[in-house]
N, C-alpha and C positions, 0 to 999 in steps of 0.2 A: 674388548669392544669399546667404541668410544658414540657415545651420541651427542647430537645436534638439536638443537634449538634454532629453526629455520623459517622466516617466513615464505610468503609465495612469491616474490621478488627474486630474495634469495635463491628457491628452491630451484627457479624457474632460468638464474640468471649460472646455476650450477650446470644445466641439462645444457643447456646454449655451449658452456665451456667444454663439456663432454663432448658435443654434440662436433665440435670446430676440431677440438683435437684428434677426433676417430676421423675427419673429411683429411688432417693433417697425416695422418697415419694410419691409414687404414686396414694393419694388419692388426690394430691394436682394438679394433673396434669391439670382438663378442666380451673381453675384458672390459672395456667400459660401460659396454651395453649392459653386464652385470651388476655394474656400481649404481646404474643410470637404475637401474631397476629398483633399490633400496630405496630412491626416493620419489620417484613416479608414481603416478596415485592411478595404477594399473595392473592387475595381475597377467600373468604371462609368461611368455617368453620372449619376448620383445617389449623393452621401453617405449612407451607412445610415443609421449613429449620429444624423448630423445631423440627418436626417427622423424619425426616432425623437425627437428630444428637442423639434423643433417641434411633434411632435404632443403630444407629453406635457405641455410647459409650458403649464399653465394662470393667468394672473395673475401672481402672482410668488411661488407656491409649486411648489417644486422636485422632484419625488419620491426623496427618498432610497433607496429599494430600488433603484432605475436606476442611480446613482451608488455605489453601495454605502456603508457608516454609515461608513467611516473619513471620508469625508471632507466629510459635514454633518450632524453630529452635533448635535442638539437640546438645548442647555440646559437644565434644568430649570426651571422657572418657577417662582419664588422666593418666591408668594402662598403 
């Protein structure tokens, strides 16, 4: 077994990448949903957060209010 040392950024920016790979593949998803579960602050049988950000992710734009702006902050666009 191997542990992490994780903030909520991180934690947060983990579920997001589960969350995109299982909309990518989604025969892969109760295997992820299991992983998603180790670090989701939810017992169950379903990951919150994780199904939260399946549904959210649309295409490959990300919602920054869900993730809060520290940590995808928008460059300005430089036209």
């Amino acid at each position: 077994m191997i542990a992490l040392l994780l903030d909520e950024g991180e934690r947060q920016m983990l579920l997001l990448a589960l969350a995109h790979l299982a909309n990518e593949r989604p025969g892969w998803d109760d295997t992820l949903n299991r992983i998603a579960l180790r670090i989701d602050n939810v017992g169950g049988r379903r990951a919150t957060m994780y199904d939260q950000f399946k549904t959210l992710v649309t295409g490959r734009e990300f919602p920054v209010e869900v993730l809060g702006a520290y940590l995808f902050k928008a460059e300005e666009d430089p036209k």
